[in-house]
mmCIF file of the N, C-alpha and C atoms, coordinates in Angstrom:
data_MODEL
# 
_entry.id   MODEL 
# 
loop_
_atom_site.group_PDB 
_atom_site.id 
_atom_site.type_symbol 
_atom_site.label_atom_id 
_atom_site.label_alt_id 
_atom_site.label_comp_id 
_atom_site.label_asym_id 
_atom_site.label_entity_id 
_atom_site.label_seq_id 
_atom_site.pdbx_PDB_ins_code 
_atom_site.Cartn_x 
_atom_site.Cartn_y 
_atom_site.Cartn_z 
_atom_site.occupancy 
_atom_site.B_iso_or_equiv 
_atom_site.pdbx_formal_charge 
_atom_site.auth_seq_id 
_atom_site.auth_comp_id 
_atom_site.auth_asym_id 
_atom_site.auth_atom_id 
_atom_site.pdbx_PDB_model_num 
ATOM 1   N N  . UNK A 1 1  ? 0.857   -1.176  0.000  1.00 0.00 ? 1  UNK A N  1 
ATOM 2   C CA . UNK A 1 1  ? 0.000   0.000   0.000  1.00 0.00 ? 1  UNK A CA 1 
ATOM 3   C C  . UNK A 1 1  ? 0.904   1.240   0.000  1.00 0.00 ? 1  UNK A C  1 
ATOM 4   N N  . UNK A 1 2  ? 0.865   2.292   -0.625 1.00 0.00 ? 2  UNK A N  1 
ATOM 5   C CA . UNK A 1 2  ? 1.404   3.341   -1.480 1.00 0.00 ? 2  UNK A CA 1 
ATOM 6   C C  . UNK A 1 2  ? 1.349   4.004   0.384  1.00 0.00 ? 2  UNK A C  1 
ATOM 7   N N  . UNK A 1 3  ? 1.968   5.036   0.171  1.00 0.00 ? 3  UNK A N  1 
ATOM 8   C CA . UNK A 1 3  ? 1.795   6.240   1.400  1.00 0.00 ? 3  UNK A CA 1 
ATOM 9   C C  . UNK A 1 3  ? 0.057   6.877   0.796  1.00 0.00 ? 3  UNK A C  1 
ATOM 10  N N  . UNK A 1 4  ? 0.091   7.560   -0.021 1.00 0.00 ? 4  UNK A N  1 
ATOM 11  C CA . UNK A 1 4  ? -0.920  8.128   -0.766 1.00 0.00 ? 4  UNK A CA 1 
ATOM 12  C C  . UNK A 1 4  ? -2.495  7.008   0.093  1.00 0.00 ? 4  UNK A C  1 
ATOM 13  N N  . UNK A 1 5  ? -2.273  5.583   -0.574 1.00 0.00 ? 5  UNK A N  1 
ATOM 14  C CA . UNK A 1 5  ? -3.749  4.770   -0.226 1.00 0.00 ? 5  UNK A CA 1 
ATOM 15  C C  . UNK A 1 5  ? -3.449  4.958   1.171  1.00 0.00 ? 5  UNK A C  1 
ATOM 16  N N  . UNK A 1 6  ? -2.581  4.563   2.053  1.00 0.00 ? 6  UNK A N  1 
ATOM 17  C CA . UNK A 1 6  ? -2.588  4.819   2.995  1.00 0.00 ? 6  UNK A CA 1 
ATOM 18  C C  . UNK A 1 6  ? -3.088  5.572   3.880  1.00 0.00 ? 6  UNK A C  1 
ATOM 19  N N  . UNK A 1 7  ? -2.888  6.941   3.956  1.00 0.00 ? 7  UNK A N  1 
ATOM 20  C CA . UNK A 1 7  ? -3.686  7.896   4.159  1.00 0.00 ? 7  UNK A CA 1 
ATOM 21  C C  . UNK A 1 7  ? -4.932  7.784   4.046  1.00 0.00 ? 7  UNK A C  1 
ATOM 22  N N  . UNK A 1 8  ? -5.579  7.479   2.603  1.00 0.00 ? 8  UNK A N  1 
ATOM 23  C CA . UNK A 1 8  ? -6.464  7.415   2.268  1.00 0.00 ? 8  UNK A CA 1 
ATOM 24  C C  . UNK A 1 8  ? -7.354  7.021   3.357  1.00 0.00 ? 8  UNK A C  1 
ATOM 25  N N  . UNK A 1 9  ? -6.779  5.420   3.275  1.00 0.00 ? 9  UNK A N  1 
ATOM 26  C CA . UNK A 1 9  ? -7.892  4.393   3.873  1.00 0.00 ? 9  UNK A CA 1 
ATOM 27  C C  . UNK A 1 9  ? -7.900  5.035   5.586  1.00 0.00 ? 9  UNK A C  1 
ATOM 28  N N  . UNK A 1 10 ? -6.648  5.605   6.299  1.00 0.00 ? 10 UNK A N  1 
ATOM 29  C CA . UNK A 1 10 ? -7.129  6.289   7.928  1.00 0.00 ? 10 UNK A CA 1 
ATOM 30  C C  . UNK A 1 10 ? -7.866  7.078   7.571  1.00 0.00 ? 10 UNK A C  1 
ATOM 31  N N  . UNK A 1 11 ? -7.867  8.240   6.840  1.00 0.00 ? 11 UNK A N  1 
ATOM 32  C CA . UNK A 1 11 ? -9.018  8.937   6.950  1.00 0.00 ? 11 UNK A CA 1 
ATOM 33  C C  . UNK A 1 11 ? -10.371 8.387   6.926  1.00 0.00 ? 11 UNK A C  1 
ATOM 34  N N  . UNK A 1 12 ? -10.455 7.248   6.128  1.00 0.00 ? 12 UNK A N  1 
ATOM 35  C CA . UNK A 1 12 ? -11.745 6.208   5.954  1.00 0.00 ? 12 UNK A CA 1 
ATOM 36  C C  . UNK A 1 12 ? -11.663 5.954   7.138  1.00 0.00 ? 12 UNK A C  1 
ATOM 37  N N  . UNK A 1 13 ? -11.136 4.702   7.869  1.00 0.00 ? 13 UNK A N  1 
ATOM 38  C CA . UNK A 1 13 ? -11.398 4.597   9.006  1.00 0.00 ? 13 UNK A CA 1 
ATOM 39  C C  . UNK A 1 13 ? -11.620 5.624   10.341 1.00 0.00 ? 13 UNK A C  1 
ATOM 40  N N  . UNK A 1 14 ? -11.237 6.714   10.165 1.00 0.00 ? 14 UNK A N  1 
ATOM 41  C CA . UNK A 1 14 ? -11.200 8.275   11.658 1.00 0.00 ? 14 UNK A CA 1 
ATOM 42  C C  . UNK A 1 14 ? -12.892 8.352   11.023 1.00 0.00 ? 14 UNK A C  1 
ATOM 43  N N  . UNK A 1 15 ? -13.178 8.227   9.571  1.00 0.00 ? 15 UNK A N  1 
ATOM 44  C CA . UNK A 1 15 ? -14.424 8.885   9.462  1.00 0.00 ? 15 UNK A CA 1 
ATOM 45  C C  . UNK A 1 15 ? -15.483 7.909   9.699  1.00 0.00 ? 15 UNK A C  1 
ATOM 46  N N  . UNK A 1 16 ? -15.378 7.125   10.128 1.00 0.00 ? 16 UNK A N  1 
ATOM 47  C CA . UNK A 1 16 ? -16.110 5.711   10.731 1.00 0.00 ? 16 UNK A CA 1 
ATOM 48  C C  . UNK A 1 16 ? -16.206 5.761   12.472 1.00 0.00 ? 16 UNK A C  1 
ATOM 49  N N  . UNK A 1 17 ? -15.327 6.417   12.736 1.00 0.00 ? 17 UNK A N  1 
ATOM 50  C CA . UNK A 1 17 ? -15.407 6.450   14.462 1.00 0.00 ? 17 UNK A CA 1 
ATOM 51  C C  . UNK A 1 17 ? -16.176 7.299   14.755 1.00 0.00 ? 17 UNK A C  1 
ATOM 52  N N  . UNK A 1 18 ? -17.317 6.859   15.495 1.00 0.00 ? 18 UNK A N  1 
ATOM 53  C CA . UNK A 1 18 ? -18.354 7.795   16.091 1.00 0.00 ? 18 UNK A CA 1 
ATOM 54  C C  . UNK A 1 18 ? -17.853 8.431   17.360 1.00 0.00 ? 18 UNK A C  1 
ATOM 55  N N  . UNK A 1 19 ? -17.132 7.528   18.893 1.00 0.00 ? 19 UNK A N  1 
ATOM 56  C CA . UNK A 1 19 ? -16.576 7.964   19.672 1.00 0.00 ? 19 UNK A CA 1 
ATOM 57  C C  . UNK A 1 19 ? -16.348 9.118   20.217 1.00 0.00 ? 19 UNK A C  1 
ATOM 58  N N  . UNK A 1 20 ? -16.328 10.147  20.056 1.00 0.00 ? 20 UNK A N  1 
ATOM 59  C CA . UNK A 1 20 ? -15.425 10.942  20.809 1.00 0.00 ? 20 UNK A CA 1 
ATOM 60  C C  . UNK A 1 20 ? -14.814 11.218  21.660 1.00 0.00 ? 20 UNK A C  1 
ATOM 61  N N  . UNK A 1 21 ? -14.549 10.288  22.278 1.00 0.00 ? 21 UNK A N  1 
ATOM 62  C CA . UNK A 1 21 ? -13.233 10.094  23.459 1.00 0.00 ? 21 UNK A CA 1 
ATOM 63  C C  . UNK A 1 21 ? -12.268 9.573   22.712 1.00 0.00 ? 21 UNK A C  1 
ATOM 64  N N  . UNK A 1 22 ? -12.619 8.344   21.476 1.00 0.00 ? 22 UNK A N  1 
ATOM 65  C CA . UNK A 1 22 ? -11.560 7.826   21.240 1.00 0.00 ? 22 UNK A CA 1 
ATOM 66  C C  . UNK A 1 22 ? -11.106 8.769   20.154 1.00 0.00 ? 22 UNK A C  1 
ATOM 67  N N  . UNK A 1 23 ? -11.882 9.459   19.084 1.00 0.00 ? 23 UNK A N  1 
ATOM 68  C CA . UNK A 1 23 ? -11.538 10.536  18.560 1.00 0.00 ? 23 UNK A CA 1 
ATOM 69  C C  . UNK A 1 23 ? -10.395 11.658  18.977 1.00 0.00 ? 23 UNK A C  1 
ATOM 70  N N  . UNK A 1 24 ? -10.820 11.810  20.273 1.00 0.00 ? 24 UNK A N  1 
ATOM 71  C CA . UNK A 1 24 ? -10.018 12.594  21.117 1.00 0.00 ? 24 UNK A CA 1 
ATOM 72  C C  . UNK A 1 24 ? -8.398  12.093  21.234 1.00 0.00 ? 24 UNK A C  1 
ATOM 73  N N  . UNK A 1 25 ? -8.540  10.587  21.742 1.00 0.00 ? 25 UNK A N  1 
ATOM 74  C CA . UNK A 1 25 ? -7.397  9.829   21.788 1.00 0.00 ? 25 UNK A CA 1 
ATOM 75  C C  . UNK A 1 25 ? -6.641  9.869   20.847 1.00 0.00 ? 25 UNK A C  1 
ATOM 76  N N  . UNK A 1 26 ? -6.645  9.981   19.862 1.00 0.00 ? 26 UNK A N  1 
ATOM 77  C CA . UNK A 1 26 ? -6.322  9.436   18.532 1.00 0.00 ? 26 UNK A CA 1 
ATOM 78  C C  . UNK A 1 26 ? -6.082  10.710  18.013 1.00 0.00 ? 26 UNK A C  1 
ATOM 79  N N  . UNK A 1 27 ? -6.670  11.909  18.382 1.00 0.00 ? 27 UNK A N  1 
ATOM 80  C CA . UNK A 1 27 ? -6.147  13.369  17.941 1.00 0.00 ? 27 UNK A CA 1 
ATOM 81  C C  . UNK A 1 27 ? -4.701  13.429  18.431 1.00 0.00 ? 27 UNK A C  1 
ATOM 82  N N  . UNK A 1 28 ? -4.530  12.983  20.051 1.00 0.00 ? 28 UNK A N  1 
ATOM 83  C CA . UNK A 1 28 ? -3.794  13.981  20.643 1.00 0.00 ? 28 UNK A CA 1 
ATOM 84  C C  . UNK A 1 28 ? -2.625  12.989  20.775 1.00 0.00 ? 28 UNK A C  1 
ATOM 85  N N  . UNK A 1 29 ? -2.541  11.420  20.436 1.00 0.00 ? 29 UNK A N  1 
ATOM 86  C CA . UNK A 1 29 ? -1.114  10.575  19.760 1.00 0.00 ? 29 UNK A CA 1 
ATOM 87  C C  . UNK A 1 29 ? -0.808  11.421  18.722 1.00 0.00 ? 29 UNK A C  1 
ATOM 88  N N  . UNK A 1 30 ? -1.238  11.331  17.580 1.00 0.00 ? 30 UNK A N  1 
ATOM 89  C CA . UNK A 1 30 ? -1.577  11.798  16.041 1.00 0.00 ? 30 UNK A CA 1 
ATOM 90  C C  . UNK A 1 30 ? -0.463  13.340  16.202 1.00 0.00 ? 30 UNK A C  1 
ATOM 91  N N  . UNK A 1 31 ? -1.534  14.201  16.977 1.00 0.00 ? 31 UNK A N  1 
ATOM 92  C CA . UNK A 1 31 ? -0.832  15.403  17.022 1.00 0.00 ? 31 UNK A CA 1 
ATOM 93  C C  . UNK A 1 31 ? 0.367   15.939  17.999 1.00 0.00 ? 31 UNK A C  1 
ATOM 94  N N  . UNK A 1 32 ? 0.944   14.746  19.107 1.00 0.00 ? 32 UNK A N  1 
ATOM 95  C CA . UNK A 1 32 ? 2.234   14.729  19.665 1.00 0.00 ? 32 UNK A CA 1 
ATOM 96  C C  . UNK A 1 32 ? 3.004   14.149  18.694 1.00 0.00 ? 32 UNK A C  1 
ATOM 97  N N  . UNK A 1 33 ? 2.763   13.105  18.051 1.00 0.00 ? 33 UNK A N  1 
ATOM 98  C CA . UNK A 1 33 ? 3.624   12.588  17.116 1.00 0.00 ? 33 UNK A CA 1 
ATOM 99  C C  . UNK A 1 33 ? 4.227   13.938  15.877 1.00 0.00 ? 33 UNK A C  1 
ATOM 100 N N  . UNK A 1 34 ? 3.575   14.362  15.674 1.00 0.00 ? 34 UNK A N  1 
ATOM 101 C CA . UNK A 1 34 ? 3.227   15.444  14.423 1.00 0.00 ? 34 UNK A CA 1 
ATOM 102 C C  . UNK A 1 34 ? 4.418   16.837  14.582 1.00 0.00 ? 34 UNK A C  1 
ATOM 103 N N  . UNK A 1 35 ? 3.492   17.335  16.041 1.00 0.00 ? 35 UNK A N  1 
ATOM 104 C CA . UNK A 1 35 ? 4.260   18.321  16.779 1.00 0.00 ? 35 UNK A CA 1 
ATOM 105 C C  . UNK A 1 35 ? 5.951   18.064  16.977 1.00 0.00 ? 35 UNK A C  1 
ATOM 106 N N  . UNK A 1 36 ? 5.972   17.068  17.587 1.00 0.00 ? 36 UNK A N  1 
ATOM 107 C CA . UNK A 1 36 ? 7.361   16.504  18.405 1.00 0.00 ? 36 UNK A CA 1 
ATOM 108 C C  . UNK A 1 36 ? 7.881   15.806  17.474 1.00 0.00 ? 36 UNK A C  1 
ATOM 109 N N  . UNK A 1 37 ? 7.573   15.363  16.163 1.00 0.00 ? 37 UNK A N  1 
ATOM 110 C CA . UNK A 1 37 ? 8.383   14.262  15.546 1.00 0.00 ? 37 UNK A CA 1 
ATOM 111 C C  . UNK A 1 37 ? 8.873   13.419  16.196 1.00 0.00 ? 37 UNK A C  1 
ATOM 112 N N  . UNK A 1 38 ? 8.655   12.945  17.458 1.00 0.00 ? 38 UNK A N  1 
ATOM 113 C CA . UNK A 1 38 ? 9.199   11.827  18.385 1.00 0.00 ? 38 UNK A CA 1 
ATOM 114 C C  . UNK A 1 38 ? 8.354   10.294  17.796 1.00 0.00 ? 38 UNK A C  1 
ATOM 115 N N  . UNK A 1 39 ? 9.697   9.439   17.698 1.00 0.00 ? 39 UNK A N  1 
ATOM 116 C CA . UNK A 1 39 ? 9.302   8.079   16.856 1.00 0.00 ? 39 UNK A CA 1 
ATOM 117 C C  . UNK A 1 39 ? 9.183   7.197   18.061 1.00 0.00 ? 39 UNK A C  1 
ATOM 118 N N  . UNK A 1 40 ? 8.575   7.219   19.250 1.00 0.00 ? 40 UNK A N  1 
ATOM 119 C CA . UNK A 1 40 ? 8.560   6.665   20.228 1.00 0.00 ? 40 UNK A CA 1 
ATOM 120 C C  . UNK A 1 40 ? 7.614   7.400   21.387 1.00 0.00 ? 40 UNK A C  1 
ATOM 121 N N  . UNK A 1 41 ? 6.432   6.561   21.362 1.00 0.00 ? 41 UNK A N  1 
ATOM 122 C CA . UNK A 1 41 ? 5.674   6.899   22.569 1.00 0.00 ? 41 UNK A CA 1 
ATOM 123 C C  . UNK A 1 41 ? 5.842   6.531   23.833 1.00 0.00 ? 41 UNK A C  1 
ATOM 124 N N  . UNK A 1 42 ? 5.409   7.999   24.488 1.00 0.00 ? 42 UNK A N  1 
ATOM 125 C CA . UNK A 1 42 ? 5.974   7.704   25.931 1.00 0.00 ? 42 UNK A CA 1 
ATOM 126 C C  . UNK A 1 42 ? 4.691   7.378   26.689 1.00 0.00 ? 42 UNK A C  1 
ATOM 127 N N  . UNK A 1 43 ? 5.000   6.165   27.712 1.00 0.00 ? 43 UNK A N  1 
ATOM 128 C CA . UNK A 1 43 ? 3.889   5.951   28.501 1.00 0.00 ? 43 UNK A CA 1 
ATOM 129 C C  . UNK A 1 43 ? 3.960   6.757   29.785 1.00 0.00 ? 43 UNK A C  1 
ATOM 130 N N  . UNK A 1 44 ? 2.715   6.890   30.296 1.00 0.00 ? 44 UNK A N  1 
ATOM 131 C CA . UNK A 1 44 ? 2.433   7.671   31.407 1.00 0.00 ? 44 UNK A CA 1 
ATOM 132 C C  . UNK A 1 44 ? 3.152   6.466   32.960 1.00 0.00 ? 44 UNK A C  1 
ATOM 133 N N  . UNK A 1 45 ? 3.017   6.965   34.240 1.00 0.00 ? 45 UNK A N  1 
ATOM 134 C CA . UNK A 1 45 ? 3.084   6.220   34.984 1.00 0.00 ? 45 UNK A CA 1 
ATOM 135 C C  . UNK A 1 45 ? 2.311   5.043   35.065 1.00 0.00 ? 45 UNK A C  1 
ATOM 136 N N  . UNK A 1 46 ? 0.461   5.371   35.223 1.00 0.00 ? 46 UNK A N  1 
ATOM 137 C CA . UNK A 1 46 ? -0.201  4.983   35.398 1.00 0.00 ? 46 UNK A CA 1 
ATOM 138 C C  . UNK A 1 46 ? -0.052  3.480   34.195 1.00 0.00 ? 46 UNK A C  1 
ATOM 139 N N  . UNK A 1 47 ? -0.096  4.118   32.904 1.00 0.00 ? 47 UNK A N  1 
ATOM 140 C CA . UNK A 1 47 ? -0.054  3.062   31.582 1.00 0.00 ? 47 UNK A CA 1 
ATOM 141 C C  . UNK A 1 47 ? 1.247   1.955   31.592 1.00 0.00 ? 47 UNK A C  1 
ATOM 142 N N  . UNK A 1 48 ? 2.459   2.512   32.327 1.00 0.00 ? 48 UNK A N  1 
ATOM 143 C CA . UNK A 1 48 ? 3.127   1.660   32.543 1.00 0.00 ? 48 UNK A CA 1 
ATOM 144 C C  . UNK A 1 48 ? 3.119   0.755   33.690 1.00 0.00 ? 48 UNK A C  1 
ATOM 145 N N  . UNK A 1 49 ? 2.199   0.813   34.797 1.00 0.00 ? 49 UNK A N  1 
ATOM 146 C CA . UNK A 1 49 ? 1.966   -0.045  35.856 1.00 0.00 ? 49 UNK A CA 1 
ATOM 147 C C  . UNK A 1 49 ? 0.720   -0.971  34.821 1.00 0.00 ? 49 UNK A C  1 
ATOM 148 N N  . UNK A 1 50 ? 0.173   -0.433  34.388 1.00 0.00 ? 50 UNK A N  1 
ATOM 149 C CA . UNK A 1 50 ? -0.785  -1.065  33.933 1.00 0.00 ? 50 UNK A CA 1 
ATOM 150 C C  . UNK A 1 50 ? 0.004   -1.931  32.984 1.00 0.00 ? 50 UNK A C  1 
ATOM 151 N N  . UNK A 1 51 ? 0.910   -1.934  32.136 1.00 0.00 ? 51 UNK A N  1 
ATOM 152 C CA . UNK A 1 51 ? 1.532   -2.766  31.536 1.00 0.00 ? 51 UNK A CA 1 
ATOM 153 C C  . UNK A 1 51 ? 2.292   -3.707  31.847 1.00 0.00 ? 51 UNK A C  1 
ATOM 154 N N  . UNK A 1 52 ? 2.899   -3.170  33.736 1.00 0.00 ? 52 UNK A N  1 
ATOM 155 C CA . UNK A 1 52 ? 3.583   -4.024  34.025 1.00 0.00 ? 52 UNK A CA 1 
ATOM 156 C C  . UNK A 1 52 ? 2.640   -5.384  34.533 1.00 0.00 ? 52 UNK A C  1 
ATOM 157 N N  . UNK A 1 53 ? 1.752   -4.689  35.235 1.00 0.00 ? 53 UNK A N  1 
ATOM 158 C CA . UNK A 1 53 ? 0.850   -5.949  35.460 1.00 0.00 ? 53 UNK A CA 1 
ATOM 159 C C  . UNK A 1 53 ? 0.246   -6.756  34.745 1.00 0.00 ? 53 UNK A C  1 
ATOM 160 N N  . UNK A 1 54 ? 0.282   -6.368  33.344 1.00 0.00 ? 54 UNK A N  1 
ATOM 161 C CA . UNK A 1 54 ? -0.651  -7.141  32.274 1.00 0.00 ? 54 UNK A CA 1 
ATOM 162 C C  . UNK A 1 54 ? 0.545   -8.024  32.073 1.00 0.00 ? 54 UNK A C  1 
ATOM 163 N N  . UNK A 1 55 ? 1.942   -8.129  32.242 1.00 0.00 ? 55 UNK A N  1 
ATOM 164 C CA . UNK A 1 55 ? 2.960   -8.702  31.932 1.00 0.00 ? 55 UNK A CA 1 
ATOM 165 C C  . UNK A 1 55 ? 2.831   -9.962  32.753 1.00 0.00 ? 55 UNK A C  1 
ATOM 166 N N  . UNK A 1 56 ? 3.041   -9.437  34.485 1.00 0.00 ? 56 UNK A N  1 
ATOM 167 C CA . UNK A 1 56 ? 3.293   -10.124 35.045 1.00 0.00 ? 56 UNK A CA 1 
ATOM 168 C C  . UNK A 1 56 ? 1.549   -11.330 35.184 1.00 0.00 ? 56 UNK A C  1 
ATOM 169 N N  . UNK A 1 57 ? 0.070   -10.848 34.549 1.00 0.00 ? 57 UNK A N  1 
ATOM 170 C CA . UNK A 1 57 ? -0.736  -11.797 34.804 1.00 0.00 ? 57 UNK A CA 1 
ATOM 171 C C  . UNK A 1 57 ? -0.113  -12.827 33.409 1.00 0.00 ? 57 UNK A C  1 
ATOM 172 N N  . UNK A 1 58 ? 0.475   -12.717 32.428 1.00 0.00 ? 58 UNK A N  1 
ATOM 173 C CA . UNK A 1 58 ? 0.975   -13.129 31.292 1.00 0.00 ? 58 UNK A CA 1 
ATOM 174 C C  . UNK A 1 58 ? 1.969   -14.343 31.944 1.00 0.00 ? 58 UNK A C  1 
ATOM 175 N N  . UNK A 1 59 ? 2.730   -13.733 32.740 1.00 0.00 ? 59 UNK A N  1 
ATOM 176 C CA . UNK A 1 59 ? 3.852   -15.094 33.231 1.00 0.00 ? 59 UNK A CA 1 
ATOM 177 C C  . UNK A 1 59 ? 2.756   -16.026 34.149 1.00 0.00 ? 59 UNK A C  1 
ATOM 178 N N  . UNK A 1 60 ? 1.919   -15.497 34.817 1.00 0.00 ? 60 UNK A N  1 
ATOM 179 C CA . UNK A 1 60 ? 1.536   -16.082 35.335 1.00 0.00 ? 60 UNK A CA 1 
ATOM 180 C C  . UNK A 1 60 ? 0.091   -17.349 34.562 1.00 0.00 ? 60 UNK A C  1 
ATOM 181 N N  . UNK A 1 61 ? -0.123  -17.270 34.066 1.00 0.00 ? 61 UNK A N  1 
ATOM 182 C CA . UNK A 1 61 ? -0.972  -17.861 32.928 1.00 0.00 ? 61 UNK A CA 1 
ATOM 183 C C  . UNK A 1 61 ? -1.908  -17.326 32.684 1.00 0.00 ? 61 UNK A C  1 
ATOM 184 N N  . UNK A 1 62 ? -2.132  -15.725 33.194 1.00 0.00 ? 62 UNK A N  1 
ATOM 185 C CA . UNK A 1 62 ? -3.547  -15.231 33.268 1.00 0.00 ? 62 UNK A CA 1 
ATOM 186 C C  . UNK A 1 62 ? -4.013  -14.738 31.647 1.00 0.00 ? 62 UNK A C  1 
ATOM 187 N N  . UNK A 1 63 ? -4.430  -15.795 30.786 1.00 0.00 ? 63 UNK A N  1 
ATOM 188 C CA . UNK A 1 63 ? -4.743  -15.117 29.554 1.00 0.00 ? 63 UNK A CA 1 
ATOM 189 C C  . UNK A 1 63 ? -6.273  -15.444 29.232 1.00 0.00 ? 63 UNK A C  1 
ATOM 190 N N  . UNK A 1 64 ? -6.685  -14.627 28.523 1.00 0.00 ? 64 UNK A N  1 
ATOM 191 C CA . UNK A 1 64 ? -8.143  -15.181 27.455 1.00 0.00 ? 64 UNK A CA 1 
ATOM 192 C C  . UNK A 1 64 ? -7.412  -15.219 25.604 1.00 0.00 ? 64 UNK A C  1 
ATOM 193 N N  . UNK A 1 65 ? -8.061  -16.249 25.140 1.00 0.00 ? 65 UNK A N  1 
ATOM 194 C CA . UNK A 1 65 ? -8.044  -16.140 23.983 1.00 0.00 ? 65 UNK A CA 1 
ATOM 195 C C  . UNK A 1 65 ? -8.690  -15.285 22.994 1.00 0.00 ? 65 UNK A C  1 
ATOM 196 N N  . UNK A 1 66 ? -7.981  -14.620 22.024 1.00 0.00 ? 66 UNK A N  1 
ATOM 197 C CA . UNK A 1 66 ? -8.571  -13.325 21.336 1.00 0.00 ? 66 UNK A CA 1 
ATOM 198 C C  . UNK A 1 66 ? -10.046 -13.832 21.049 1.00 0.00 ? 66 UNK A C  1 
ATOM 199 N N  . UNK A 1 67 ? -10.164 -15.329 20.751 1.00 0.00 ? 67 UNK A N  1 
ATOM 200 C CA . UNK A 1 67 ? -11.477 -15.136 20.003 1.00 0.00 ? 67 UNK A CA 1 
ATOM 201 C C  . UNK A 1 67 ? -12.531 -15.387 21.061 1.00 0.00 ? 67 UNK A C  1 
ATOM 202 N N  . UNK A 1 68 ? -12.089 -15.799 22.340 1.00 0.00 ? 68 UNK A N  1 
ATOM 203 C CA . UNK A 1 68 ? -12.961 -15.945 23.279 1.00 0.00 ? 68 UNK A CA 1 
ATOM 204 C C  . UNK A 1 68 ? -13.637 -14.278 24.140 1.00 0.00 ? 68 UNK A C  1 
ATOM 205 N N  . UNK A 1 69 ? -12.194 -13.052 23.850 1.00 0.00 ? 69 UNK A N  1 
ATOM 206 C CA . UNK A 1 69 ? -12.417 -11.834 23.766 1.00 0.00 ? 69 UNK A CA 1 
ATOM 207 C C  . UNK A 1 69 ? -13.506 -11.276 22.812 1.00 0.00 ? 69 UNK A C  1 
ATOM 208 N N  . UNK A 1 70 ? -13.400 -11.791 21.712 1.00 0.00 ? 70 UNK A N  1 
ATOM 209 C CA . UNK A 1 70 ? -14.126 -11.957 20.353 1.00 0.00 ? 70 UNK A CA 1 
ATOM 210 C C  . UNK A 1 70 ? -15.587 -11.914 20.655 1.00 0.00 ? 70 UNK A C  1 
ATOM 211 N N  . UNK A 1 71 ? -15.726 -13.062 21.132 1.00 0.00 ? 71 UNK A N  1 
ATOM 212 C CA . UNK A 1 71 ? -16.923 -13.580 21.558 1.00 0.00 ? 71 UNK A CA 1 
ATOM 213 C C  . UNK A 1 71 ? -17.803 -12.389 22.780 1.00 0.00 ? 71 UNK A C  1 
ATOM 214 N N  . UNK A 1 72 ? -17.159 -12.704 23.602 1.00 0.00 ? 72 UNK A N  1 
ATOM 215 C CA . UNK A 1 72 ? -17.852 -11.520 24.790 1.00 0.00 ? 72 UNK A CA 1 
ATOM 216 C C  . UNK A 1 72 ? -18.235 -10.393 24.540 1.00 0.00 ? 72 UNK A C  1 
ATOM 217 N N  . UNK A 1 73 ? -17.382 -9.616  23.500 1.00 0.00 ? 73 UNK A N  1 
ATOM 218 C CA . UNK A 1 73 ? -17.334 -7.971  23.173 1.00 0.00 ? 73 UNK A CA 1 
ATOM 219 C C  . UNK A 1 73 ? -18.878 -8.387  21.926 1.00 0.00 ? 73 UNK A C  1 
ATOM 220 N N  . UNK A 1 74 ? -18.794 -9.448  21.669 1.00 0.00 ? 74 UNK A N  1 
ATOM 221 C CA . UNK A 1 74 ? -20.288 -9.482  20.789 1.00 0.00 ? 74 UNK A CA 1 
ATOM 222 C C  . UNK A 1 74 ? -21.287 -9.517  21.465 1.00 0.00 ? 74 UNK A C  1 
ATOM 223 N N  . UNK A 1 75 ? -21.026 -10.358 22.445 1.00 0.00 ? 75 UNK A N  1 
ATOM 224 C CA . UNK A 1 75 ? -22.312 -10.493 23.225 1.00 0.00 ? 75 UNK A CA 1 
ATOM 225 C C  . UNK A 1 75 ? -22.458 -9.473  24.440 1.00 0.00 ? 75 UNK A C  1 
ATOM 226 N N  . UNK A 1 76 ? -21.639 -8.222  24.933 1.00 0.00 ? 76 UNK A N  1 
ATOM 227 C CA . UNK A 1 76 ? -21.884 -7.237  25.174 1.00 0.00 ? 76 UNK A CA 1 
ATOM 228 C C  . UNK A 1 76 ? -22.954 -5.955  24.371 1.00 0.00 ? 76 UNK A C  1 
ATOM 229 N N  . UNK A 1 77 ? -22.123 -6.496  22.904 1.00 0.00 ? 77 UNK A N  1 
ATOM 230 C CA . UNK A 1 77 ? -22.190 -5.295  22.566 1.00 0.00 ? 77 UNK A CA 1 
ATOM 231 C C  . UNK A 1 77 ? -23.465 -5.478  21.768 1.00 0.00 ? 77 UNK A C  1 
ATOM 232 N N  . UNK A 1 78 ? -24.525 -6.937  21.890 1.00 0.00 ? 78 UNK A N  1 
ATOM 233 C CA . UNK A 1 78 ? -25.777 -7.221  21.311 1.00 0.00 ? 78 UNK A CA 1 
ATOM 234 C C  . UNK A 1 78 ? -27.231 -6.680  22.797 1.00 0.00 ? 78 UNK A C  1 
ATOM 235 N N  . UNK A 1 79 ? -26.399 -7.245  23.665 1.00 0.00 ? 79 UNK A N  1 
ATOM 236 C CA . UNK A 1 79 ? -27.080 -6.373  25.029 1.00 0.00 ? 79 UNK A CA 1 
ATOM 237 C C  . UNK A 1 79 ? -27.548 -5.212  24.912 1.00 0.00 ? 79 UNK A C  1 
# 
């Protein structure tokens, strides 16, 4: 995929998100990246405890399978 389609198709997809929180989200990566030219996102405190723990339920065997994730977020989101 070209840079050019590329583009293309995010703008397709941003214009598909109803959200606006995640809209929001997705502005303000988008526009630190943009601003700062920094090729590396920085996590917050909070996002990195949160990562560390998602690590450590990982060693520990704490997983679901994507499609069993799959499954739930459907049947939430038919509720």
């Amino acid at each position: 995929m070209s840079t050019i389609e590329l583009k293309s198709s995010f703008h397709h997809l941003i214009d598909q998100i109803q959200d606006e929180r995640m809209l929001r989200n997705l502005y303000d990566c988008i526009a630190d990246f943009a601003l700062n030219n920094d090729t590396q996102f920085q996590l917050s405190e909070e996002q990195l405890k949160r990562l560390q723990d998602s690590m450590s339920q990982i060693e520990k065997g704490k997983l679901i399978e994507n499609e069993t994730v799959k499954q739930n977020v459907k049947q939430w989101l038919s509720k």
